[in-house]
The first five atom37 places (N, CA, C, CB, O) and aatype in JSON, in Angstrom:
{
  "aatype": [20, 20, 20, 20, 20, 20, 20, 20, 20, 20, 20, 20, 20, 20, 20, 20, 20, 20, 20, 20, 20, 20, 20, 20, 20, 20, 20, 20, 20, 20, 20, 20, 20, 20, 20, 20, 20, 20, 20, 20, 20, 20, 20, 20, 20, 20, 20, 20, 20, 20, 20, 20, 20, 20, 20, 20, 20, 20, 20, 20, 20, 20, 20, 20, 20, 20, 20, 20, 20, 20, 20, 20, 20, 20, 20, 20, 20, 20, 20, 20, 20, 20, 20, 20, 20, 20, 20, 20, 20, 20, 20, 20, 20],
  "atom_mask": [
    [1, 1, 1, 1, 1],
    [1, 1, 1, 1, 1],
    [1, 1, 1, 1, 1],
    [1, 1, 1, 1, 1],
    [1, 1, 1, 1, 1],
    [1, 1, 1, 1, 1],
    [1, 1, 1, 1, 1],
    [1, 1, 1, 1, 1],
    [1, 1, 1, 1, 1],
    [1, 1, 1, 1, 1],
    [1, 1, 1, 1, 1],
    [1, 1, 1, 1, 1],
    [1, 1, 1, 1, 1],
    [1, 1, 1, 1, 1],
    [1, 1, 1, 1, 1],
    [1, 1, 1, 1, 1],
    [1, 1, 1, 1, 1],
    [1, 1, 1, 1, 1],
    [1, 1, 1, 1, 1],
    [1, 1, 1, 1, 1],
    [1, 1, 1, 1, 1],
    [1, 1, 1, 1, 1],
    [1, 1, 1, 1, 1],
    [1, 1, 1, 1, 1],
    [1, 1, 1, 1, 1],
    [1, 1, 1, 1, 1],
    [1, 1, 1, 1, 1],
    [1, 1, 1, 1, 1],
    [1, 1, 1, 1, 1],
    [1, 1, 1, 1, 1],
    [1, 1, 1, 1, 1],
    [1, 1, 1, 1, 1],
    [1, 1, 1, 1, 1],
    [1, 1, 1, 1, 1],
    [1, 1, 1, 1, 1],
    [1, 1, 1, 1, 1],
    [1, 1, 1, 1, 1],
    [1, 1, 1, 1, 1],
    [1, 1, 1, 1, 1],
    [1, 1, 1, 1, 1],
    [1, 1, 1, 1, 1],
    [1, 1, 1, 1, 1],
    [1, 1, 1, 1, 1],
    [1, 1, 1, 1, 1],
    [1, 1, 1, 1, 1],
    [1, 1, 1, 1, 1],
    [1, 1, 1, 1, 1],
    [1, 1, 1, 1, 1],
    [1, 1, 1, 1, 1],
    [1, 1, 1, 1, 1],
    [1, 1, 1, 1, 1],
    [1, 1, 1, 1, 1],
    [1, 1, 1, 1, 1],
    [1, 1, 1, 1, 1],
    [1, 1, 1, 1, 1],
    [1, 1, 1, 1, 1],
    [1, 1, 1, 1, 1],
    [1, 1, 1, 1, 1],
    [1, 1, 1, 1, 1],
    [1, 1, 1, 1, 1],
    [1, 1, 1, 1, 1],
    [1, 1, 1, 1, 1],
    [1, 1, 1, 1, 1],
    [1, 1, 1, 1, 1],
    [1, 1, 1, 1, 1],
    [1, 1, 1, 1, 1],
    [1, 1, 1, 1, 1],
    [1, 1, 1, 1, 1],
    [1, 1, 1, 1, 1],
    [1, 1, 1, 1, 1],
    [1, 1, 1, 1, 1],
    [1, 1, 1, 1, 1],
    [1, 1, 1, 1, 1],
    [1, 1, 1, 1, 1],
    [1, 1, 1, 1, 1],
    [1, 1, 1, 1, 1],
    [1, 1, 1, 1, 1],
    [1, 1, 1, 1, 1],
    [1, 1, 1, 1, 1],
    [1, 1, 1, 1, 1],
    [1, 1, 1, 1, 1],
    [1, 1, 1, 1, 1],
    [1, 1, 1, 1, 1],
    [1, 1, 1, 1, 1],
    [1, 1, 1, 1, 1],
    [1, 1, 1, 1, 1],
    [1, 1, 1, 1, 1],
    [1, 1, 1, 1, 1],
    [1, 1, 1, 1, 1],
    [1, 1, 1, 1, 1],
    [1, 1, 1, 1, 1],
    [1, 1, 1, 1, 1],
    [1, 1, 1, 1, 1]
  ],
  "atom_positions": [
    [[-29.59, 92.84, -9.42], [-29.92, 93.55, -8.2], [-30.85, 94.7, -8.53], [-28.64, 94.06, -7.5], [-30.35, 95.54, -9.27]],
    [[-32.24, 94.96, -8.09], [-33.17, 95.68, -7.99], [-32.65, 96.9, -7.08], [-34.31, 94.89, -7.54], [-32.24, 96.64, -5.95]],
    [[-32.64, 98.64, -7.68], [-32.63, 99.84, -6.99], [-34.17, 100.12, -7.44], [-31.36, 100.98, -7.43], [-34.46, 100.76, -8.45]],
    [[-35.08, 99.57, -6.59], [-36.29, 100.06, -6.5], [-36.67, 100.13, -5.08], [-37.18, 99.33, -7.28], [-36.62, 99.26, -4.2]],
    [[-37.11, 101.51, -5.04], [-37.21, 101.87, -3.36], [-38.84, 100.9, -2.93], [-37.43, 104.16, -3.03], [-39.72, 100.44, -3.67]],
    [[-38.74, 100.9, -1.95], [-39.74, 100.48, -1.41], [-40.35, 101.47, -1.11], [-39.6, 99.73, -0.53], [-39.76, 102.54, -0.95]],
    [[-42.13, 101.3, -0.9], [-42.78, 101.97, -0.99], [-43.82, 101.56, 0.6], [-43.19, 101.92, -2.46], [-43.97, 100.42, 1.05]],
    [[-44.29, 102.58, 1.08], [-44.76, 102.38, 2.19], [-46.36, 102.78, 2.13], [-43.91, 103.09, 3.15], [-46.4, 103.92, 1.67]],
    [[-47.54, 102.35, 2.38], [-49.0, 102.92, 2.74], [-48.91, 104.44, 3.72], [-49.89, 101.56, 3.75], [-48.25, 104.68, 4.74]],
    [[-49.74, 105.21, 3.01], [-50.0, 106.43, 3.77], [-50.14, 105.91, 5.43], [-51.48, 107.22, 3.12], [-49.42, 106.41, 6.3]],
    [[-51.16, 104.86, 5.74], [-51.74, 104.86, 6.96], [-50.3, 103.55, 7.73], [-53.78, 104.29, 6.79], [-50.37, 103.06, 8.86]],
    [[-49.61, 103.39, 7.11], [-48.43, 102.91, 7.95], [-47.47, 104.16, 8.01], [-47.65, 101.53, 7.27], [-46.67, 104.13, 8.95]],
    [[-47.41, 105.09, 7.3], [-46.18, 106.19, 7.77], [-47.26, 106.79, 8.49], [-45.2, 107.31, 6.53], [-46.6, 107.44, 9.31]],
    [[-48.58, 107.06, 8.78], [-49.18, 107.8, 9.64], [-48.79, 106.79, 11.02], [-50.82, 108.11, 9.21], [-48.05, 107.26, 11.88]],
    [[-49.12, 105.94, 11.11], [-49.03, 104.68, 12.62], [-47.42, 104.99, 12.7], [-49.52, 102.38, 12.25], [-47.0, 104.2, 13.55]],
    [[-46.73, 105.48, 12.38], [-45.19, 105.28, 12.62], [-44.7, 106.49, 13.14], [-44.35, 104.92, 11.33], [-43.82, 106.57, 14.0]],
    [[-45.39, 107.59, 12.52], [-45.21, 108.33, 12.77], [-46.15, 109.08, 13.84], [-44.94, 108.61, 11.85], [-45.74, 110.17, 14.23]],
    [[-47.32, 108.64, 14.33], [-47.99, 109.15, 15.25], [-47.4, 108.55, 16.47], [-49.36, 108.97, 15.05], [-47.29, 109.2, 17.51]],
    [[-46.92, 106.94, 16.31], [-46.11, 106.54, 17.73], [-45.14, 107.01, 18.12], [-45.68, 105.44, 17.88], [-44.72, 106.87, 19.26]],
    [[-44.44, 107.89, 16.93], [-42.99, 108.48, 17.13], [-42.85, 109.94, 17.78], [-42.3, 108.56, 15.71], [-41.87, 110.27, 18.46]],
    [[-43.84, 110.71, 17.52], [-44.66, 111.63, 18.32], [-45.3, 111.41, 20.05], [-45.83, 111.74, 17.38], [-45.45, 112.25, 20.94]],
    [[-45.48, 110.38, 20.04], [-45.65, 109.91, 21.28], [-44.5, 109.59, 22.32], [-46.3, 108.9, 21.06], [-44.8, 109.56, 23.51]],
    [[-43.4, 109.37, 21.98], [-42.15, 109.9, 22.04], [-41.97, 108.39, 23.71], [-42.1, 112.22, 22.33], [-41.37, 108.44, 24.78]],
    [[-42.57, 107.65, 23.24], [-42.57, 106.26, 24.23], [-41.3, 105.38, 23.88], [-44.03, 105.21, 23.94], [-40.92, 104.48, 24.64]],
    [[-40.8, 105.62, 22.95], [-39.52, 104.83, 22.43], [-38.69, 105.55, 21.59], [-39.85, 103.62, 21.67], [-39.15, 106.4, 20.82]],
    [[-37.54, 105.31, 21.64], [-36.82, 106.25, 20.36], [-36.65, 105.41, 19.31], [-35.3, 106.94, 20.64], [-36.8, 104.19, 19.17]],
    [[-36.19, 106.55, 18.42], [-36.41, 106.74, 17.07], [-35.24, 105.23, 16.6], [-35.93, 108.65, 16.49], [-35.61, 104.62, 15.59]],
    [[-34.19, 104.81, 17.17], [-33.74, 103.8, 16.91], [-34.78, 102.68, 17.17], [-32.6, 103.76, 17.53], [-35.29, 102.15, 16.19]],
    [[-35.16, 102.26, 18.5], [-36.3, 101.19, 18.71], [-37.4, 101.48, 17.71], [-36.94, 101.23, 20.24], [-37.5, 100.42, 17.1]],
    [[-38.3, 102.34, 17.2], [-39.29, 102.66, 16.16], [-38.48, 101.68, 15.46], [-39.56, 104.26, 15.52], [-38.76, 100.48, 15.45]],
    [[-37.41, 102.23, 14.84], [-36.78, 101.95, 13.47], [-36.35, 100.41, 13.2], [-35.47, 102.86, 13.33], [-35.98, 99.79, 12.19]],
    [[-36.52, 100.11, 14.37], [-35.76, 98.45, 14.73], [-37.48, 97.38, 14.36], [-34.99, 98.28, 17.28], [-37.85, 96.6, 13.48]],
    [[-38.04, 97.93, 15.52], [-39.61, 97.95, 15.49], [-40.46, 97.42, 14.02], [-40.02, 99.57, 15.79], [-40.95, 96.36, 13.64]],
    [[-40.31, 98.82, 13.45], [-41.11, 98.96, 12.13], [-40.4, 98.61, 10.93], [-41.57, 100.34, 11.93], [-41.01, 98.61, 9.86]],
    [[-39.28, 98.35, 10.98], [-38.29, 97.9, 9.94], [-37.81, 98.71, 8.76], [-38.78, 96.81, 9.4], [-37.36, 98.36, 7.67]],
    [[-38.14, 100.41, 9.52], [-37.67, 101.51, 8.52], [-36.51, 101.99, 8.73], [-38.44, 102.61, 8.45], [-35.86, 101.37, 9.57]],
    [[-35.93, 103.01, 8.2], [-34.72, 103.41, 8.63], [-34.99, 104.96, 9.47], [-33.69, 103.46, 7.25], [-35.58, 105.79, 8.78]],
    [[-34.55, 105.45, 11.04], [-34.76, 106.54, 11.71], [-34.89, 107.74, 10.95], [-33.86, 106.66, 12.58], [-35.69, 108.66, 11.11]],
    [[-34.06, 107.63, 10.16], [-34.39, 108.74, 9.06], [-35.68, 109.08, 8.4], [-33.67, 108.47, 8.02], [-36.1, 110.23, 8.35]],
    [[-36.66, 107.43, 7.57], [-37.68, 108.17, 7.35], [-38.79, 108.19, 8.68], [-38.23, 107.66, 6.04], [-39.95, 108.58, 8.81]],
    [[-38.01, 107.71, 9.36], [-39.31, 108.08, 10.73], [-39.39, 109.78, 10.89], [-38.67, 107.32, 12.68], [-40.41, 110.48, 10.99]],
    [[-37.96, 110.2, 10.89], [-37.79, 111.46, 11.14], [-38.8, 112.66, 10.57], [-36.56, 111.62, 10.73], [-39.36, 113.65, 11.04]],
    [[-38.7, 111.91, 9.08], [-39.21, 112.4, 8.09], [-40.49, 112.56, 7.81], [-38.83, 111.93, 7.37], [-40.85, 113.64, 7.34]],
    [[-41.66, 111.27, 8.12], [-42.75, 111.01, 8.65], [-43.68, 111.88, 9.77], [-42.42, 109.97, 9.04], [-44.86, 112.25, 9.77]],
    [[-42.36, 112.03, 10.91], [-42.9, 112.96, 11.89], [-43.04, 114.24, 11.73], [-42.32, 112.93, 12.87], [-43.88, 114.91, 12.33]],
    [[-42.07, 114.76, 10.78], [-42.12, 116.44, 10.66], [-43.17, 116.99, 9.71], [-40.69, 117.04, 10.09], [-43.7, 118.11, 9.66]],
    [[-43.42, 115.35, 8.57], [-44.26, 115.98, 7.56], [-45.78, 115.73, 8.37], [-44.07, 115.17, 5.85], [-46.74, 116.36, 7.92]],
    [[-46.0, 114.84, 9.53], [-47.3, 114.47, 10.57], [-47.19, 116.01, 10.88], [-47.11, 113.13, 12.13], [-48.29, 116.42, 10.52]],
    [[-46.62, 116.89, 11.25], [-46.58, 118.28, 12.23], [-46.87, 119.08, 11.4], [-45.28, 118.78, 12.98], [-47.88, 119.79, 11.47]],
    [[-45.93, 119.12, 10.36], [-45.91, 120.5, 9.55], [-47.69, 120.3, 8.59], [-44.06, 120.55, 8.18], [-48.4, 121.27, 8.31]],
    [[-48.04, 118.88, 8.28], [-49.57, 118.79, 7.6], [-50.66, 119.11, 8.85], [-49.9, 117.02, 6.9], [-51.8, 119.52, 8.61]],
    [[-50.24, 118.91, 9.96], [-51.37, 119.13, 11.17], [-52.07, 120.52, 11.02], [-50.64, 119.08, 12.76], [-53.29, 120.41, 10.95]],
    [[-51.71, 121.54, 10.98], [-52.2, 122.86, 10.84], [-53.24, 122.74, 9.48], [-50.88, 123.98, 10.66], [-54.36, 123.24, 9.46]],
    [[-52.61, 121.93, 8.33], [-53.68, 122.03, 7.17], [-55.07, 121.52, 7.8], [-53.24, 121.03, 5.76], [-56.14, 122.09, 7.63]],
    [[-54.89, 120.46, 8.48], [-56.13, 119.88, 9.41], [-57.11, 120.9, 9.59], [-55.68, 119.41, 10.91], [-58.13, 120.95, 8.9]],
    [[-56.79, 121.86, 10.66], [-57.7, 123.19, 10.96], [-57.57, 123.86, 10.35], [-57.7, 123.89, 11.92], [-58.61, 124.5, 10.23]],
    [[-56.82, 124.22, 9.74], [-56.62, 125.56, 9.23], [-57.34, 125.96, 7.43], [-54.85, 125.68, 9.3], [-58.46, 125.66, 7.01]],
    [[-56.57, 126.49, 6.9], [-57.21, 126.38, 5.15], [-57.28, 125.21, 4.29], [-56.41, 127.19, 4.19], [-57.91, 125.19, 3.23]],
    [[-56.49, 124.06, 4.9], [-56.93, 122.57, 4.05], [-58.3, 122.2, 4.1], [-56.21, 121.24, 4.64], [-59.05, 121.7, 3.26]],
    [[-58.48, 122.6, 5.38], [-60.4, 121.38, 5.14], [-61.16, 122.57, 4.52], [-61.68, 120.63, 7.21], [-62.17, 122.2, 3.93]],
    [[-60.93, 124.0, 4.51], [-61.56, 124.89, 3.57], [-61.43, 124.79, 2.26], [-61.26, 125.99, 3.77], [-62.3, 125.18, 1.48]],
    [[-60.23, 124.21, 1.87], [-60.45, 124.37, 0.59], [-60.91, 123.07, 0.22], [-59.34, 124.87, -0.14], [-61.35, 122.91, -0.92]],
    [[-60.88, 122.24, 0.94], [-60.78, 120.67, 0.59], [-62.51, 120.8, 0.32], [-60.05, 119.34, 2.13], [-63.19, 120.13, -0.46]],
    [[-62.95, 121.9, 1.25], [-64.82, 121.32, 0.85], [-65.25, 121.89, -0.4], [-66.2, 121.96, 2.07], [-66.19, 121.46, -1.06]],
    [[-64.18, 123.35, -0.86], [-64.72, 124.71, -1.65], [-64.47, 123.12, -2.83], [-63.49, 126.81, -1.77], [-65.3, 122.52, -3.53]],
    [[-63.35, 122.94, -2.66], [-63.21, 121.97, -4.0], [-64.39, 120.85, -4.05], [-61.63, 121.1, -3.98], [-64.97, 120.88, -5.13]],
    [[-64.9, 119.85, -3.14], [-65.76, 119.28, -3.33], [-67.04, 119.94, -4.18], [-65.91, 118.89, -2.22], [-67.66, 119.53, -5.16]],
    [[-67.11, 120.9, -3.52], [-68.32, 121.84, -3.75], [-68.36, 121.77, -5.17], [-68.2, 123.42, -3.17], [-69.27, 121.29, -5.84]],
    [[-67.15, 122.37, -5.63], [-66.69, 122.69, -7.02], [-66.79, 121.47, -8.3], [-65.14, 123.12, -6.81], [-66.93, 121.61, -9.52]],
    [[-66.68, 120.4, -7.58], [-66.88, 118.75, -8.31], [-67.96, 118.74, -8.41], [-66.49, 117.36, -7.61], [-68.55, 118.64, -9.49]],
    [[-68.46, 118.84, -7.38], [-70.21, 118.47, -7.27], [-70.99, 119.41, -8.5], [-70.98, 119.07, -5.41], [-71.82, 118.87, -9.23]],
    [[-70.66, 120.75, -8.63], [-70.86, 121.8, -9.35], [-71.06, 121.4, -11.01], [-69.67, 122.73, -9.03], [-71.95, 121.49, -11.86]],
    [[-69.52, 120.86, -10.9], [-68.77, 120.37, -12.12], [-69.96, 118.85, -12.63], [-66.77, 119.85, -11.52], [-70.54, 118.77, -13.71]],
    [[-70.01, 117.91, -11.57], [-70.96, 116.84, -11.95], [-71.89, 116.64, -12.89], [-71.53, 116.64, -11.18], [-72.02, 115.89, -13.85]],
    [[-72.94, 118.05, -12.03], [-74.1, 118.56, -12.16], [-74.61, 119.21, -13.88], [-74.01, 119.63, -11.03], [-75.64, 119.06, -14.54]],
    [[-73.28, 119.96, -14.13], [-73.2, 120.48, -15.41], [-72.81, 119.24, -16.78], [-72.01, 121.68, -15.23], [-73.07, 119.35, -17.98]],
    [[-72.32, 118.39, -16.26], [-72.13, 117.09, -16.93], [-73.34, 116.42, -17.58], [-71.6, 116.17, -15.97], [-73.57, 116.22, -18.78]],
    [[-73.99, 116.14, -16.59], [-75.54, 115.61, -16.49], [-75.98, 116.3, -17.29], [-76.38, 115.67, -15.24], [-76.17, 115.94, -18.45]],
    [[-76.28, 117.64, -16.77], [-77.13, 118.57, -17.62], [-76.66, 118.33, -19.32], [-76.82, 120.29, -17.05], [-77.57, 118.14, -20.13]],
    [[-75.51, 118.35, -19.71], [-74.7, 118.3, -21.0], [-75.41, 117.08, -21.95], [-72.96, 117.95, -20.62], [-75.81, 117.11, -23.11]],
    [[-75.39, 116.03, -20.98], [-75.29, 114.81, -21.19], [-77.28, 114.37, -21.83], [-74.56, 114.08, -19.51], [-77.93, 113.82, -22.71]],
    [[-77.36, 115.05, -20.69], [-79.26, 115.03, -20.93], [-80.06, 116.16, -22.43], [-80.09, 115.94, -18.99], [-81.02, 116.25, -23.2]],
    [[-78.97, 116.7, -22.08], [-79.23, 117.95, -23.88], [-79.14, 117.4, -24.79], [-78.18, 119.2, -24.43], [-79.91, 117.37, -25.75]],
    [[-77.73, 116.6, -24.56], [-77.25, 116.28, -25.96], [-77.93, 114.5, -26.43], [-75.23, 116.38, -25.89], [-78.15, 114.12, -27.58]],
    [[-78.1, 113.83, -25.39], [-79.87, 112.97, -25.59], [-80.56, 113.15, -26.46], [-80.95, 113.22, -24.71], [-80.61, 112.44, -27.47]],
    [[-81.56, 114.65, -26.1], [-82.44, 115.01, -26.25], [-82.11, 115.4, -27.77], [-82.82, 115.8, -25.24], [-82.96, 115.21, -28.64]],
    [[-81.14, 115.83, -28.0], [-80.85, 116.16, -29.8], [-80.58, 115.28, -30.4], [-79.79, 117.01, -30.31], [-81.08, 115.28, -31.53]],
    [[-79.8, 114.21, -30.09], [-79.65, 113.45, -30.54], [-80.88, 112.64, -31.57], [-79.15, 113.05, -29.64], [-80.88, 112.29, -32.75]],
    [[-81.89, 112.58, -30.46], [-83.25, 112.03, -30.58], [-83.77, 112.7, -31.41], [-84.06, 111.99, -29.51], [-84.01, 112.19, -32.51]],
    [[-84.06, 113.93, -31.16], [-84.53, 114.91, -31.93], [-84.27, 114.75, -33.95], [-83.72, 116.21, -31.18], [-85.06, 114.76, -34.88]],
    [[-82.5, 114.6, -33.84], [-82.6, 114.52, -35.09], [-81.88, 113.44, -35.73], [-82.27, 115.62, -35.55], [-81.07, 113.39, -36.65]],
    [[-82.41, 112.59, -35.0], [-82.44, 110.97, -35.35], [-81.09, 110.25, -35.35], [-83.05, 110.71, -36.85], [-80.9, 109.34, -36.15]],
    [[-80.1, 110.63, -34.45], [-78.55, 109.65, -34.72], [-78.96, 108.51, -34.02], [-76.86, 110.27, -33.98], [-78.22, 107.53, -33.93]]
  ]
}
């Protein structure tokens, strides 16, 4: 007998939890529905609410500062990468 939890896709606990928010059926029918248990619907929905604010708020700020910061990071790679070429060549490896 396998105790390995099952594992669910981000964008199916998002669909489960955005219908459950919509509040068109309860959390038993969801659960009957989607073949989870009400519990992690429960669970789904609070973490859909409590992540919503990151949406507007300081998540997509930092989410770009960090892109920014990769891109930054890339850039200096290249550069590294194109030096150490150039010496390479230079002294014949």
């Amino acid at each position: 007998m396998s105790n390995q939890r099952k594992r669910y896709a981000p964008a199916f606990k998002a669909k489960v939890a955005l219908t459950a928010l919509r509040n068109e059926e309860t959390t038993a029918e969801l659960a009957q529905r989607f073949g989870v248990h009400p519990t992690m619907i429960a669970a789904w929905k609070r973490a859909l609410t409590d992540g919503a604010t990151d949406v507007f708020g300081k998540g997509a700020k930092a989410r770009k500062q960090g892109d920014h910061k990769i891109d930054e990071l890339h850039r200096q790679i290249g550069q590294l990468k194109v030096e150490n070429d150039f010496l390479s060549r230079k002294l014949g490896y």
